[in-house]
Each structure stands twice: as C-alpha cells, then as structure tokens.
C-alpha positions in Angstrom: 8.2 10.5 0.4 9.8 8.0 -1.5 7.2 5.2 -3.0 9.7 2.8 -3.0 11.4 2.8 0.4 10.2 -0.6 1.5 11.2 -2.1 -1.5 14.3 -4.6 -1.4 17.2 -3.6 -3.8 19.5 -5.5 -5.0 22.7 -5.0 -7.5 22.0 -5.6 -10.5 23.3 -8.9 -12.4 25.5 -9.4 -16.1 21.9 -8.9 -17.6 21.6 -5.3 -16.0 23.6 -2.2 -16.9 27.1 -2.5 -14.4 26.2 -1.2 -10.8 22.5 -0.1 -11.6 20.1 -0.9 -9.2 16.8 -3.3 -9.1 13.9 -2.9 -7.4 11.9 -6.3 -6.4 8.3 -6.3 -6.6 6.5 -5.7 -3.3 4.1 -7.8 -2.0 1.2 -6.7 0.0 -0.7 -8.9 2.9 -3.9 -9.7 2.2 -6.7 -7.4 4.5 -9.4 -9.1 5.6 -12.7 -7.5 6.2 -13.2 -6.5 9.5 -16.5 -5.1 11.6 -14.4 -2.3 12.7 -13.6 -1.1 9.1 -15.0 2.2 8.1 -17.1 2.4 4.5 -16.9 5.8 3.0 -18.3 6.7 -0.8 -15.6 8.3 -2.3 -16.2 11.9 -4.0 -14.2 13.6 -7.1 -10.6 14.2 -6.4 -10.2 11.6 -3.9 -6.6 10.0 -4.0 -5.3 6.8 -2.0 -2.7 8.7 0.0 -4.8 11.4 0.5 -7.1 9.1 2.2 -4.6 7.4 4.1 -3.4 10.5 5.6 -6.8 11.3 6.1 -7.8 8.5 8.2 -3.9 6.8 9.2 -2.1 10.9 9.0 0.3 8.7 7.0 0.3 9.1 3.2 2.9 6.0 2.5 0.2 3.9 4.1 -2.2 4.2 0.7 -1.2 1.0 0.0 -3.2 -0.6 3.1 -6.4 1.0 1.3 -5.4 -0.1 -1.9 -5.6 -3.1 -0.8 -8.2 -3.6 1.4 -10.2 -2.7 -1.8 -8.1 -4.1 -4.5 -7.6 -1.1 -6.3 -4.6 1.2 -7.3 -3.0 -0.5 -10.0 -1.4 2.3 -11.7 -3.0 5.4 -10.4 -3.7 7.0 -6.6 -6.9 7.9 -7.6 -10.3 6.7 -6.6 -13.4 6.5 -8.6 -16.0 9.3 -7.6 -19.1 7.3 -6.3 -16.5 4.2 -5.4 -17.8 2.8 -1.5 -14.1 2.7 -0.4 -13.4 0.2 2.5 -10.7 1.7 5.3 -9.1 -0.6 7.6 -9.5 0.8 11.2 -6.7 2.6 12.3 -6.2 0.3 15.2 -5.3 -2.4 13.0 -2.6 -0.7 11.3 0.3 -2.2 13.3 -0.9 -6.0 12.7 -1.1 -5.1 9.0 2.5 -3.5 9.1 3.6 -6.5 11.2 2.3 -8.9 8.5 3.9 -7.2 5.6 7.3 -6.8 7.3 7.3 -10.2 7.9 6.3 -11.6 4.6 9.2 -9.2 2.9 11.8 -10.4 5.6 10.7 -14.0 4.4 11.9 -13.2 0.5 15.1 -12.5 1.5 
C-alpha cells in the first residue's frame, strides 16, 4: 500500500533538485455527522487503518476515519478510551466521490 497514491505529483521546478519529484498536499472532504454512523470506544492498539479495514476491509480508507474525527495528524494510532466516530460503510462512495472531485478541481 502506498500512502501517497492519490497524491498529485508534479516535476519538480529550478528550486527543486533536477527531475525529483513533489508531492502536493492532499486535501480531505469534510464528513459530516450522519445518524447512520457507528460510535465505537477505541481500546489499546487500535490504529486508523486497522479500523478502516475493519469496518470498510480497506486499509487506504483510514483517512475517512481520520477525518470524520479530526484526528491522525502524524500517527495511525488512536487514543485508548477515544469514542471513535465511523462513517457508515454505505456512505463510502459519496465520500470518495467528493474527494475525487475536489482533487480533480486543483488541477
């Protein structure tokens, strides 16, 4: 699994080491709250992408956890004791749909 494979790339310009790559920041949708979402308290090891394959069977999807919860700045892991908010898995495709269109709009 790559953790950047949405990312845009570009070649890198005259302040850049010649033919180096750059990776853009990404840019997530915001998640609203939803009365389908699921409310778990998370215990000691818990990860993001272990959740997300736990719940989506997707681990690039930690992201949508993330932030649905606006955590994961830096680490995967989750606070033991955290109430961790996951988006129903039927909303997964709008969410996709809405990220995919906002990085097709910074091009």
């Amino acid at each position: 699994m790559k953790r950047n494979q949405h990312n845009q790339v570009k070649r890198a310009s005259r302040l850049h080491a010649k033919g180096s790559q750059v990776y853009r920041t990404t840019i997530y949708p915001n998640i609203d709250r939803h009365i389908s979402d699921i409310y778990i308290e998370a215990l000691s090891g818990d990860r993001l992408d272990s959740l997300a394959y736990m719940y989506y069977e997707d681990v690039t999807l930690w992201w949508v956890i993330a932030q649905a919860n606006g955590i994961g700045k830096g680490t995967m892991n989750v606070e033991p004791g955290q109430i961790i908010r996951i988006p129903n898995s039927e909303r997964i495709s709008a969410i996709l749909e809405s990220y995919f269109k906002m990085q097709k709009e910074r091009l």
